[in-house]
C-alpha positions in Angstrom: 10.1 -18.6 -27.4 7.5 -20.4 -29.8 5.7 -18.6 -31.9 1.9 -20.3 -30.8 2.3 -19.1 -27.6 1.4 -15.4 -29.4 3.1 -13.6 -26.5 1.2 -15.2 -23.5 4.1 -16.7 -22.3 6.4 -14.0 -22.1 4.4 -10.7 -22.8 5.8 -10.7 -26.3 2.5 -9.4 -28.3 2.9 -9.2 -31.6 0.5 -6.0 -32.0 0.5 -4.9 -28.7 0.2 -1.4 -29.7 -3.1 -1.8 -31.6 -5.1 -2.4 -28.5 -3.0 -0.4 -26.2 -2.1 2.6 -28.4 0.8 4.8 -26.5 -1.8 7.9 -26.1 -3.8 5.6 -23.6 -0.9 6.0 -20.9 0.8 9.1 -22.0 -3.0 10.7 -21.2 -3.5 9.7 -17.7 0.1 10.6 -17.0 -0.5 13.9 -19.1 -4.0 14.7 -16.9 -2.8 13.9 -13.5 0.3 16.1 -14.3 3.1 12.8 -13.5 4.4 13.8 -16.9 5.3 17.5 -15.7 6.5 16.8 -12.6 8.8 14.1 -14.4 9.8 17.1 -16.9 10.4 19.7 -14.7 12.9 17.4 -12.5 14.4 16.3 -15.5 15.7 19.7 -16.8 17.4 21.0 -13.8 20.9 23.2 -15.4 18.5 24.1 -18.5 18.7 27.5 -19.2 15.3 28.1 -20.4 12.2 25.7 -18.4 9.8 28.6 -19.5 7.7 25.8 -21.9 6.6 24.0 -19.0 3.8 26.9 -17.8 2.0 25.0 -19.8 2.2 21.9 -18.0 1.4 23.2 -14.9 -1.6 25.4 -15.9 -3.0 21.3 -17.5 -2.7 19.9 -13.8 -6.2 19.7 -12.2 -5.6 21.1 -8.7 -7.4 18.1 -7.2 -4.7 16.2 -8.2 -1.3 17.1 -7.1 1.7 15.0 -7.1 3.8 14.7 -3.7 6.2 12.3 -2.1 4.9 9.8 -0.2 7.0 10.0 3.1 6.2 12.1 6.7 9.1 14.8 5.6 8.0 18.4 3.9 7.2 17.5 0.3 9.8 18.5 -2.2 8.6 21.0 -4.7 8.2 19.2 -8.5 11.4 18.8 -9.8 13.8 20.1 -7.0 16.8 18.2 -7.1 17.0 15.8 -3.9 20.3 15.7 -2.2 22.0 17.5 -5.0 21.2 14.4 -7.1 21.1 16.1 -10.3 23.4 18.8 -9.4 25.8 18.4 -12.3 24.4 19.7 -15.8 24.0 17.1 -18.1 22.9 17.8 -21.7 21.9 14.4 -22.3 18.5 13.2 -20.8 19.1 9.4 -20.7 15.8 7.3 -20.7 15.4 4.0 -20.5 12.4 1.7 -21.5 12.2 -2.2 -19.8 9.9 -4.3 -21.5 10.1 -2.2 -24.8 8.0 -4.7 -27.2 8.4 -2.3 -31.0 8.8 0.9 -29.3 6.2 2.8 -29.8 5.5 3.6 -26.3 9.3 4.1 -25.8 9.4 6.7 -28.3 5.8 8.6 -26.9 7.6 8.5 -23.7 11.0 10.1 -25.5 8.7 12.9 -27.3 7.0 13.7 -24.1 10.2 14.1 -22.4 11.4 16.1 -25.4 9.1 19.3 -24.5 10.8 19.9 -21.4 14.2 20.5 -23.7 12.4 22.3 -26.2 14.3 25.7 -26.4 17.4 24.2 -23.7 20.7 22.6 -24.9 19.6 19.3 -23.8 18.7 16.3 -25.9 16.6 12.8 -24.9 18.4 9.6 -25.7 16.7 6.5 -24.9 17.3 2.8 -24.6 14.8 0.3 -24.9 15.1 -2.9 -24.1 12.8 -6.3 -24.3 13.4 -10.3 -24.7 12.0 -10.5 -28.4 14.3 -9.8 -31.0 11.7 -9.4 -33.9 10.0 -6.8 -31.9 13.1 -5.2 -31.5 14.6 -5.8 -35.2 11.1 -3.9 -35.8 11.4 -0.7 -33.4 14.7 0.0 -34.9 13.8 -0.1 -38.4 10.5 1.9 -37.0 12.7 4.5 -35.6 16.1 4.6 -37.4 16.8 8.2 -38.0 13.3 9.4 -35.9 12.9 12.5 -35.8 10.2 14.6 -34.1 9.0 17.7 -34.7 7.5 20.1 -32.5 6.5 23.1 -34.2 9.7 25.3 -34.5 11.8 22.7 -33.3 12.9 19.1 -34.3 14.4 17.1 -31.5 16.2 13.8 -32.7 16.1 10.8 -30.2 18.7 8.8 -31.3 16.7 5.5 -30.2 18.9 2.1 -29.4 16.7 -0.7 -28.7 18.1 -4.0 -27.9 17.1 -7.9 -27.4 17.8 -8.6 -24.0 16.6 -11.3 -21.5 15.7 -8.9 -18.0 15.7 -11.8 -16.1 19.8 -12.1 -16.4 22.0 -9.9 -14.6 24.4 -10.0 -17.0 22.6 -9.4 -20.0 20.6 -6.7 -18.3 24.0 -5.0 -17.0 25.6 -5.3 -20.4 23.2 -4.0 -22.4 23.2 -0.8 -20.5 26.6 -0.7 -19.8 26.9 -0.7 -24.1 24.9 1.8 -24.2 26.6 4.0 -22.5 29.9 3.3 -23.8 28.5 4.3 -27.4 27.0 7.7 -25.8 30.0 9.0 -24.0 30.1 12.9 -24.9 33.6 14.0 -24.1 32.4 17.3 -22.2 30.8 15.3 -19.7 32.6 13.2 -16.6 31.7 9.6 -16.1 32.1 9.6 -12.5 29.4 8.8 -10.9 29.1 6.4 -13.8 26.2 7.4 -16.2 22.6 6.6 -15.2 19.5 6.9 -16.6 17.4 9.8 -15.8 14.3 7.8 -16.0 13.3 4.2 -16.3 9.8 2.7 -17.1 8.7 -0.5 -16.8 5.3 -0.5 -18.2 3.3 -4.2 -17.6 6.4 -6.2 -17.7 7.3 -7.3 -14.3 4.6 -10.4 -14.4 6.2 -12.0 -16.9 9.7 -11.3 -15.0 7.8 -12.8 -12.0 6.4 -16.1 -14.1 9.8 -16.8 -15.2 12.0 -15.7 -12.5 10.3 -16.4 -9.2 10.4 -13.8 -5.9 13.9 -13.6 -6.2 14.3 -12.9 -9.7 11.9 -10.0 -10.2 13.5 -8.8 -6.6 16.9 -8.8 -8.0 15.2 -7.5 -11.6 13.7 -4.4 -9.5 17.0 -4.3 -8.1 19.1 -3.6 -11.0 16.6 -1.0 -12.6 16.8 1.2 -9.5 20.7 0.6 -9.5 20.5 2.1 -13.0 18.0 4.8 -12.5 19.2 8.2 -10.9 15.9 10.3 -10.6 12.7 8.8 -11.5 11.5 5.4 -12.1 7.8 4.9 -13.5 6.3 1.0 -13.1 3.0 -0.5 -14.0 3.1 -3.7 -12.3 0.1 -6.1 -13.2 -1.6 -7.5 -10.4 -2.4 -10.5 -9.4 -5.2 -11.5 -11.0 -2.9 -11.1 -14.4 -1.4 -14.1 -13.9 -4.3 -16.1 -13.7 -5.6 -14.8 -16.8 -2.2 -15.3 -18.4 -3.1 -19.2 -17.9 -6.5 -19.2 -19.3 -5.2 -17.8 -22.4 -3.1 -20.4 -22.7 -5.6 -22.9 -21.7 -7.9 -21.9 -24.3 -4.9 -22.2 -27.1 -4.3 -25.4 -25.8 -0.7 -24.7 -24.7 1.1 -25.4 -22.2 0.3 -23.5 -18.6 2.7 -22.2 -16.5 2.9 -22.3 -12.5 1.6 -19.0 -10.8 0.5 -20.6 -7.6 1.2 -18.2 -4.6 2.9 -21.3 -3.1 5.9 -20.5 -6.0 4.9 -16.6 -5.9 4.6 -15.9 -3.0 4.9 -12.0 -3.7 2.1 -12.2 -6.0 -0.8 -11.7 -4.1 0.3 -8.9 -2.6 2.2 -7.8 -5.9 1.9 -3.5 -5.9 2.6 -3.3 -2.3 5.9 -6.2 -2.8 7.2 -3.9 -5.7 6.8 -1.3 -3.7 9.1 -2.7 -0.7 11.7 -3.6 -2.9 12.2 -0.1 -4.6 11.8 2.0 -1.4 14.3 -0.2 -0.2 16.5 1.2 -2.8 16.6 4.7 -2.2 13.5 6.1 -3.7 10.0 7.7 -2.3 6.7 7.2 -3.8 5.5 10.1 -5.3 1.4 10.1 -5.3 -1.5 11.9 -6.4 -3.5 14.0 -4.0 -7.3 13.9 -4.6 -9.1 12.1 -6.6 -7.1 8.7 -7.6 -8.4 5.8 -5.7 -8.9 4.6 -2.3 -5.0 4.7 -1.7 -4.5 7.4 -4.3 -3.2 5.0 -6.5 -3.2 6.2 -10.3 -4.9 3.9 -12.7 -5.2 3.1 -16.4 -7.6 1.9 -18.0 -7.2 -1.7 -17.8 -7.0 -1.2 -14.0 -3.2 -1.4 -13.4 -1.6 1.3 -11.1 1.0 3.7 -12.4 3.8 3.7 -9.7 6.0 6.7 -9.8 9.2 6.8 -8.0 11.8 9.5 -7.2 15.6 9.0 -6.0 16.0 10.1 -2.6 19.5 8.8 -2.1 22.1 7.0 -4.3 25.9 4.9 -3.5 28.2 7.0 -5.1 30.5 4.1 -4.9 
């Protein structure tokens, strides 16, 4: 990676967070009650899921989340399959595409109300391709702690330089991760999974760099280590023709997004889509007022694709 590029070449931004603060996301999410519905499935063997009244009195009505198949919906947060049956005090999240973890750690403090008052704890895992950004969300985040109000909820953030385009380096760094988290009271068969994944506007530059097969094998590999929900914000297509004319104008070198080499890319939400259905999850949409396919948008006009595990190879 060179440093002229500033990040248009692999997604890299130095101050990404200064024009996409973590609030932007975490308040559409929040509003079109995502976030609760992520919660309340999260918590299932908590003792005490009494805080999350007041998640469900912030939904607007118009706007109700539900699975995106023919089948009866499953109420928010019922365990699917007996997916989640086992209790696990350990919420594992993990964060592709992490850049200095600020998001990562929103995400984390989000996640934490829906232990508040329960014996479980949120430990997450970002991960991303630059290791400055990295070296800086650790030192950001060594020994975070958040409070909220009577309780303080530590994260114990790992974040990690990894290239997400190889399958080893992907695999390893998750596989570490859970090697250094093993609580002795819990059984690692099935082996230990993360409870959610997100993948906020990283799977372009997996694309650019990659090809179809890459980010298809990518996509791959984050549902093979997700267990419940995972949350993407793809960037579509006309991202990667912008990505050039940034470059153009900084007189660097372009890269080749043609839909001749991409052929996914035109049809980029909708590819994504195939791939992760394909690996045992449903969508879960909004009803009412969320686009023409009730498709949930940010602000930058990037839909937030939330996925739920339907089935899973216990092998």
């Amino acid at each position: 990676m060179e440093a002229e590029d500033k990040g248009h070449r692999h997604g890299n931004f130095p101050n990404y967070y200064s024009f996409h603060p973590p609030q932007n996301r975490l308040h559409i999410l929040e509003q079109c009650g995502l976030i609760a519905y992520i919660r309340r499935g999260l918590i299932v063997g908590a003792d005490d899921v009494s805080e999350l009244g007041e998640d469900r009195a912030g939904t607007s009505p118009r706007k109700k989340a539900r699975l995106d198949d023919n089948a009866s919906c499953v109420a928010a947060g019922e365990a699917t399959n007996d997916l989640m049956a086992e209790k696990d005090d350990i919420i594992y999240y993990c964060d592709l595409g992490c850049n200095e973890g600020d998001l990562t750690m929103a995400m984390a403090a989000s996640l934490g109300k829906a232990v508040h008052n329960s014996e479980h704890t949120v430990r997450c895992l970002g991960l991303d391709i630059d290791a400055t950004l990295v070296q800086r969300a650790s030192e950001k985040n060594s020994h975070k702690h958040v409070d909220d109000k009577s309780d303080t909820q530590k994260f114990m953030p790992v974040f990690k330089d990894c290239n997400l385009c190889s399958n080893d380096e992907h695999n390893n760094a998750c596989s570490s991760f859970f090697s250094n988290t093993t609580n002795t009271h819990q059984e690692i068969i099935p082996r230990k999974m993360f409870f959610l994944t997100t993948i906020f506007s990283t799977t372009m530059w997996i694309h650019i760099h990659a090809g179809d097969d890459g980010l298809t094998k990518f996509l791959e590999r984050a549902c093979g280590w997700t267990k419940k929900y995972l949350l993407i914000e793809p960037q579509h297509s006309g991202c990667y023709r912008k990505a050039n004319v940034r470059l153009r104008k900084m007189k660097r070198p372009e890269i080749d997004v043609s839909s001749e080499r991409l052929k996914m890319r035109n049809d980029i939400e909708n590819e994504i889509d195939q791939v992760v259905t394909g690996c045992g999850f449903r969508r879960v949409k909004l009803d009412g007022e969320a686009g023409e396919h009730g498709d949930l948008k940010t602000a930058w006009n990037r839909t937030l694709q939330l996925y739920e595990r339907t089935e899973i190879d216990e092998d």
